[in-house]
C-alpha positions in Angstrom: 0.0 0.0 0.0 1.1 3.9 -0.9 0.7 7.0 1.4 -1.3 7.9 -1.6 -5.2 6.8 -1.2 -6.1 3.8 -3.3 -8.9 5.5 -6.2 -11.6 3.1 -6.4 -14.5 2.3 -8.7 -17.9 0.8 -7.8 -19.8 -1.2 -10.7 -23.2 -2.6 -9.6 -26.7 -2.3 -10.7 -27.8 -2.0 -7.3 -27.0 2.1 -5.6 -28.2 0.0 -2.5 -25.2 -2.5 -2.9 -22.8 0.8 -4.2 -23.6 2.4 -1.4 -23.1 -0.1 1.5 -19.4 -0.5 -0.2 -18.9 2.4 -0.4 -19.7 2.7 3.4 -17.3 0.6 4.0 -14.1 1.7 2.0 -15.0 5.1 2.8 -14.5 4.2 6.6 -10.9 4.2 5.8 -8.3 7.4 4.6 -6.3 4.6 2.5 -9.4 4.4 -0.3 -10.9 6.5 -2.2 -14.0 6.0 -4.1 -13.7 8.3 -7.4 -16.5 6.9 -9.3 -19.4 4.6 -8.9 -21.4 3.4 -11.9 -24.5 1.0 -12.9 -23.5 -0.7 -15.9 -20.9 -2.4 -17.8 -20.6 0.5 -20.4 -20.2 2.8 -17.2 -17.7 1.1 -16.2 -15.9 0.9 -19.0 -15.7 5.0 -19.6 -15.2 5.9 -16.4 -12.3 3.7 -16.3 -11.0 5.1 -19.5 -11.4 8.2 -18.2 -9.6 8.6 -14.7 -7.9 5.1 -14.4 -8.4 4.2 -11.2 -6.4 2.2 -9.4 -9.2 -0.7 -8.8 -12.0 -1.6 -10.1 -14.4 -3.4 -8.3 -17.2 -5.0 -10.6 -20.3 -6.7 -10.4 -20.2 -10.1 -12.9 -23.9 -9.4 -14.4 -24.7 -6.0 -14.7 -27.1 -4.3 -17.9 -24.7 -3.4 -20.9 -21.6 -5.2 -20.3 -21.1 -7.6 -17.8 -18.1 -7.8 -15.1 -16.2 -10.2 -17.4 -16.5 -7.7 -20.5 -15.4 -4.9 -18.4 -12.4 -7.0 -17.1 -11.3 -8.3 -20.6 -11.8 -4.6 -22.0 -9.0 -3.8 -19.1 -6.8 -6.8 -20.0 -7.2 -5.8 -23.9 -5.8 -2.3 -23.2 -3.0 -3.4 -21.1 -3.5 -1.1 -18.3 -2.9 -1.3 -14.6 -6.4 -1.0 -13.4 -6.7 -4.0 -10.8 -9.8 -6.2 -10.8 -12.3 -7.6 -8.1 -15.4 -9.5 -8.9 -18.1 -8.8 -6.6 -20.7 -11.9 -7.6 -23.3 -14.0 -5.9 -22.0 -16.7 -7.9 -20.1 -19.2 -5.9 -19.8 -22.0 -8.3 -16.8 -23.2 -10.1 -17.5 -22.8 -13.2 -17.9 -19.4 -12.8 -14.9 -18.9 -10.5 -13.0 -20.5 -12.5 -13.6 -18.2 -15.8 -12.7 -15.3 -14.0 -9.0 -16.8 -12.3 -8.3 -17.7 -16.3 -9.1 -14.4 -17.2 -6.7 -13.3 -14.3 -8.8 -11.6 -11.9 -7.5 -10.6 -8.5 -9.4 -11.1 -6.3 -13.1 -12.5 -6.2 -16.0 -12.0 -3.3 -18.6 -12.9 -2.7 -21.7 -10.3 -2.3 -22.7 -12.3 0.8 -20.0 -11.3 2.6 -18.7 -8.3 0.6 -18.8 -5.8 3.3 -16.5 -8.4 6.1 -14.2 -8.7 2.9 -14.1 -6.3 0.7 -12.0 -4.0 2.5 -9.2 -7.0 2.4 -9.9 -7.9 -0.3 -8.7 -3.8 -1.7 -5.3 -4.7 0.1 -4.3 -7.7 -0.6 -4.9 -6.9 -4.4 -2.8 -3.5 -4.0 -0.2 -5.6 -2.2 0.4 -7.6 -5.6 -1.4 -10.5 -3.6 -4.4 -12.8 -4.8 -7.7 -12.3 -2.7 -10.9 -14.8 -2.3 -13.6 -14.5 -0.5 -12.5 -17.8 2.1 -15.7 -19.8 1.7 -14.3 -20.3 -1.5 -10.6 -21.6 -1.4 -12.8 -25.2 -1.7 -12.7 -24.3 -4.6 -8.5 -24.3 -5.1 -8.2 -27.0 -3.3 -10.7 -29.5 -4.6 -8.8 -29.4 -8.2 -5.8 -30.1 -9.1 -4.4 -31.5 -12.7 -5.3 -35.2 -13.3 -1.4 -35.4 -14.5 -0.5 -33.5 -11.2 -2.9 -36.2 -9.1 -0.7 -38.9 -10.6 2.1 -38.0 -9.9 3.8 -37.7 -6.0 3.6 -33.7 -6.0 7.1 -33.7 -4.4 8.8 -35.6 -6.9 7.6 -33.8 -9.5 8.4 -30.3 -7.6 12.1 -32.0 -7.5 12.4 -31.3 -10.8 12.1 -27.5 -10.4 15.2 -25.6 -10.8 15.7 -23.1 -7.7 14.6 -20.1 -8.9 11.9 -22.3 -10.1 10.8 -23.4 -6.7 11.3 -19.8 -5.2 8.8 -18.2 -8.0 6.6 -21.4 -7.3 6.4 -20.3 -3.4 5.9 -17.3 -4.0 2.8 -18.1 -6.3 2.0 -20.1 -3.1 1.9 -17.1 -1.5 -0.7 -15.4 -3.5 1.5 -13.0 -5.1 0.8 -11.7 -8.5 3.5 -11.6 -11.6 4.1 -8.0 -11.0 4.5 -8.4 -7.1 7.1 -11.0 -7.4 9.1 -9.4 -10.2 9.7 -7.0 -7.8 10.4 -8.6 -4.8 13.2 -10.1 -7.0 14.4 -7.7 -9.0 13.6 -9.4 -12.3 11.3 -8.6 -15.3 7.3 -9.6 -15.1 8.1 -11.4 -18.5 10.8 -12.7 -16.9 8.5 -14.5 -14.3 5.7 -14.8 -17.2 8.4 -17.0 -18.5 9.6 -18.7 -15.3 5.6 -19.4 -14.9 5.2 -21.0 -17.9 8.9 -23.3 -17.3 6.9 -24.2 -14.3 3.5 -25.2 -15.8 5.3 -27.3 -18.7 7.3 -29.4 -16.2 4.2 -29.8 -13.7 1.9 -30.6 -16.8 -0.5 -27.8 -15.7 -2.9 -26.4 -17.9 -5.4 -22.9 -17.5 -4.6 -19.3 -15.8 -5.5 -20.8 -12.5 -4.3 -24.0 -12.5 -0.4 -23.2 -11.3 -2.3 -21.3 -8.5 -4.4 -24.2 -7.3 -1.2 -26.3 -7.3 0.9 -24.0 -5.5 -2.4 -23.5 -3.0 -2.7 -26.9 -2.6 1.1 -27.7 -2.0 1.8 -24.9 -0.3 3.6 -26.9 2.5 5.9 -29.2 0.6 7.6 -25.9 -2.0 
């Protein structure tokens, strides 16, 4: 986290659910809440427009949905961080947004216990979901990975292999571990993808579930 205050937008169809997030952040001088809008296409100009540093985004909203909005972001490679704010719990749907490379993910049912960690974490380079659904890591893994001791195959990691791995384990984000060591984010892109090859791992979120899961072992 910066001295400076974290600028924050609020996507949601709902001013009632806005508003009771915006209760919340605004509880604390490290956020800022510069915009709040009601739809996707909302979204999307207002974060044209000023940037903010998150975005936090309902998945179905009128216009364009959360995962629009977020791929809009991706598309234009800028630095706007993303957390999904859903009633969805189920996989399928978690699962589409950890491929797409979304930060952090809560839940609506307890967005106002989490959402304020959930801001954080994100800012700290870190990963952040809502805990009634780290099942949900932890259930899957890679059929290859399941057949296969998970230390042996760790084994065949080089070091800085195993120290990117652990940090992964950790929740940290490409950019956050690039500069914790002092090395390029496509040099860990690269690292990441070493890593997935040799573990057989397939999908945006399947080196985090892996790491997750073996978190005690790397």
């Amino acid at each position: 986290m910066t001295d400076k205050p974290v600028s924050i937008l609020i996507a949601d169809d709902h001013p009632v659910v806005r508003s009771g997030i915006r209760s919340v952040l605004d509880m604390s001088s490290e956020y800022r809440v510069v915009h709040e809008a009601s739809d996707g296409a909302d979204a999307i100009r207002l974060i044209r427009q000023s940037k903010p540093d998150i975005a936090i985004l309902d998945i179905e909203m009128p216009e364009r949905d959360g995962f629009a909005v977020a791929e809009y972001v991706k598309s234009e490679d800028m630095t706007v961080r993303i957390i999904f704010m859903t009633m969805h719990n189920d996989e399928q749907t978690f699962y589409k947004a950890m491929d797409l490379g979304i930060q952090g993910y809560v839940l609506k049912e307890n967005a106002v216990a989490d959402v304020a960690d959930a801001v954080r974490s994100v800012m700290d380079g870190k990963y952040f979901i809502s805990p009634t659904l780290s099942d949900h890591l932890m259930r899957r893994t890679s059929s290859s990975a399941n057949s296969i001791q998970p230390v042996t195959i760790i084994d065949n990691l080089t070091p800085s292999e195993r120290n990117i791995l652990k940090l992964i384990s950790e929740q940290k984000s490409t950019k956050a571990i690039a500069d914790e060591l002092f090395i390029s984010p496509k040099t860990v892109e690269k690292h990441r993808s070493n890593i997935c090859a040799k573990l057989d791992l397939h999908g945006a979120y399947a080196l985090l579930k892996f790491a997750f899961e073996n978190k005690k072992i790397i």
